[in-house]
C-alpha positions in Angstrom: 65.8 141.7 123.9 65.0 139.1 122.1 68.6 137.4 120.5 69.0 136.6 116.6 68.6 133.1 115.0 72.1 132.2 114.0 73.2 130.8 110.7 70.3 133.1 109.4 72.4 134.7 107.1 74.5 131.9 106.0 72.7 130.7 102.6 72.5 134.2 101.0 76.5 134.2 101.8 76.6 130.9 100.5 74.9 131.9 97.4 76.6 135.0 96.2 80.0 133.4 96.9 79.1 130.5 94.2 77.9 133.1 92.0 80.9 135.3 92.5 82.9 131.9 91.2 80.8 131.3 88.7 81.2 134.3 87.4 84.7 134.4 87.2 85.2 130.9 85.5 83.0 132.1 82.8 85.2 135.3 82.1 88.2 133.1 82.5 86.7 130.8 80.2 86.1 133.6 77.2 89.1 135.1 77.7 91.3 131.7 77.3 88.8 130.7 74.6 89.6 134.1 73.2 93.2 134.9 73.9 95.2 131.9 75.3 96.6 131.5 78.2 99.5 134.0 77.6 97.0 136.7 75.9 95.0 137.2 79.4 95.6 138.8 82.6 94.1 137.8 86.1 92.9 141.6 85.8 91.2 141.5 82.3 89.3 138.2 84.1 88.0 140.1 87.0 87.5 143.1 84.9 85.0 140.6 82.6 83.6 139.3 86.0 82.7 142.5 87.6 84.9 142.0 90.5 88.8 142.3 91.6 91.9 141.0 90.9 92.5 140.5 94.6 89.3 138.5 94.7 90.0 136.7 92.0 93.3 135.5 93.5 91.7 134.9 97.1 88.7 132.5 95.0 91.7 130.6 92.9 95.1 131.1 94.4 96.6 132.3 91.0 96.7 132.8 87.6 97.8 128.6 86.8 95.0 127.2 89.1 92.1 129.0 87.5 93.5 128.4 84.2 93.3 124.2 85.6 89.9 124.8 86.7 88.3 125.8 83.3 90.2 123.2 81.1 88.4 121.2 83.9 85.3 122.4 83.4 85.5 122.4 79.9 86.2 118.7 79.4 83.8 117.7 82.1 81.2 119.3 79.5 82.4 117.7 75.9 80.5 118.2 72.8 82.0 115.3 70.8 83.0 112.7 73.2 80.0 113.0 75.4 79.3 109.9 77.4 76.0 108.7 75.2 78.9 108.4 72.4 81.8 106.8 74.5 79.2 104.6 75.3 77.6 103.9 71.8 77.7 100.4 70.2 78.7 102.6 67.3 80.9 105.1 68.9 83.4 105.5 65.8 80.7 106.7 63.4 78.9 108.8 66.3 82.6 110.4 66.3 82.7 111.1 62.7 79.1 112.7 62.6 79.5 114.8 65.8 82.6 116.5 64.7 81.6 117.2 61.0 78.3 118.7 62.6 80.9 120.9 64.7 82.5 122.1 62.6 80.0 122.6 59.8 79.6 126.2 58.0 78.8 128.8 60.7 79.7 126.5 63.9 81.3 128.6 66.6 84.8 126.6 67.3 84.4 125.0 70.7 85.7 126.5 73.9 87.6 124.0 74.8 89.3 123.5 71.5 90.2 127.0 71.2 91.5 127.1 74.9 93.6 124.7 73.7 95.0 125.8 70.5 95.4 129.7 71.9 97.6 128.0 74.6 100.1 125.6 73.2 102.7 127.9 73.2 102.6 127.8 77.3 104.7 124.8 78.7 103.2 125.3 82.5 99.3 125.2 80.5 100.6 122.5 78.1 101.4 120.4 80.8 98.1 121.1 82.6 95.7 120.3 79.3 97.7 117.2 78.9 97.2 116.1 82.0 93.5 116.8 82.1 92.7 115.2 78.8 94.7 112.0 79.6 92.8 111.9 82.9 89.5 112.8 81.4 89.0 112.3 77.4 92.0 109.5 76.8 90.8 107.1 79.8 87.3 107.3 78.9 87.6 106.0 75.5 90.2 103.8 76.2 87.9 102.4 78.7 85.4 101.8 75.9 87.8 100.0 73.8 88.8 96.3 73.5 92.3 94.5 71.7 95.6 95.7 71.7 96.6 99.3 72.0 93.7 100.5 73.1 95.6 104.1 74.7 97.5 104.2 71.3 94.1 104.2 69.4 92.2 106.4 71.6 95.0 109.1 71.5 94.9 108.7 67.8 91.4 109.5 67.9 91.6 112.3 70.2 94.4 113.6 67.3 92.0 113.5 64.8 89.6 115.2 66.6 91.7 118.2 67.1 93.6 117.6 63.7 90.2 117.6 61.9 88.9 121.0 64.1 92.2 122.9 63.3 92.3 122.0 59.7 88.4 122.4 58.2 87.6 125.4 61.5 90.7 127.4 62.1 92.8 127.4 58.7 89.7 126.4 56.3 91.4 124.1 54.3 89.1 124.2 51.1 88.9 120.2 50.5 86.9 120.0 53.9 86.0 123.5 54.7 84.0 123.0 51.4 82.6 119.3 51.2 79.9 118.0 51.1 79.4 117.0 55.0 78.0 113.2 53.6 81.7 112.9 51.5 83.7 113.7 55.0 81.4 111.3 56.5 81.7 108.7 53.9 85.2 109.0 54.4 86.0 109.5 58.6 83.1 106.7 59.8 85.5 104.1 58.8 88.9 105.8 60.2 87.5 106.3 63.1 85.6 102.9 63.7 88.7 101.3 62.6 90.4 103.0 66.1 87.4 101.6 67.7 87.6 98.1 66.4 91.6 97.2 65.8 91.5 94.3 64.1 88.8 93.3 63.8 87.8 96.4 61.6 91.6 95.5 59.8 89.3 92.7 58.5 86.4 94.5 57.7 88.0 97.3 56.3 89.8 94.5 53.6 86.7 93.8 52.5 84.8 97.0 51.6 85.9 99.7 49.1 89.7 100.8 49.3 90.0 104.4 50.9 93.7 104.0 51.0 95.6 102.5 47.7 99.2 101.3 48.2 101.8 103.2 46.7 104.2 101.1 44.6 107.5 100.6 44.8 110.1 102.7 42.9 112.4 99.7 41.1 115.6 100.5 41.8 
């Protein structure tokens, strides 16, 4: 008799186990994206995956863990702060123009952003997005800055970003929901390259026309 090859069937295994995990961080994915991480069960994920909840839990160990892994995979795949803009001699007004164009008329809110917001109320997924993004988003561009308070200014930044997403996607607020997308430009290039810069776009900033006015005092 003559005896089987071994490790013959070792790359088919292989492959459907990757798929099988593939498949279950994208369910988890539209399901956090979707319903937060409160909103969703492990079995409504392996319902959307086409497998078990025992599987599920035997791929990630629980419910927290997979919930790590997609805000994982979600920021290693940005759409804003992608690395040709972190590393762009003009990174501030590359900023500006990639979240208007995000959040234009008809743009489908992000994953990640939604993930996000759908989960705030969840301390235990707080702390994991926080600690992700700081790892991730708020070293990169702090990285990419130069001057003082360079973690300040890239955390401002990264509030914009999300404070911009929530206000003109989410709510619809009809001042930006509504504008023209070269008057939100007109007025974010400069916010944002004034994060980039520090001071030296203080100076700069002095210069050009006034976006800000000074609000008087009240005499007494």
């Amino acid at each position: 008799m003559i005896g089987k090859k071994k490790g013959t069937r070792a790359a088919p295994h292989r492959r459907n186990a990757d798929a099988t995990r593939k498949g279950i961080l994208a369910s988890a994915r539209r399901a956090f994206a979707r319903a937060g991480y409160d909103g969703v069960g492990v079995r409504e994920i392996a319902q959307g995956a086409g497998v078990t909840a025992m599987l599920v839990n035997r791929y990630f160990g629980s419910k927290e863990r997979l919930f790590a892994e997609v805000v994982a995979e979600v920021i290693a795949t940005p759409s804003i702060l992608t690395r040709e803009n972190i590393a762009s001699p003009t990174l501030g007004r590359d900023i500006a123009a990639a979240l208007v164009e995000r959040t234009g008329n008809g743009a489908i809110p992000l994953d990640g952003f939604l993930i996000m917001l759908n989960s705030l109320s969840n301390k235990r997924a707080a702390k994991i997005e926080r600690a992700l993004i700081e790892v991730h988003h708020q070293k990169s561009i702090t990285a990419a800055l130069t001057g003082e308070l360079a973690p300040q200014r890239a955390a401002l930044v990264l509030s914009l970003i999300a404070g911009f997403q929530v206000m003109r996607q989410m709510i619809g607020v009809s001042a930006l929901a509504e504008a023209d997308p070269r008057t939100l430009l007109r007025i974010l290039r400069p916010v944002f390259q004034q994060l980039v810069e520090g001071e030296q776009a203080l100076g700069q900033l002095g210069k050009g026309p006034a976006y800000v006015q000074r609000v008087p005092r009240q005499a007494s």
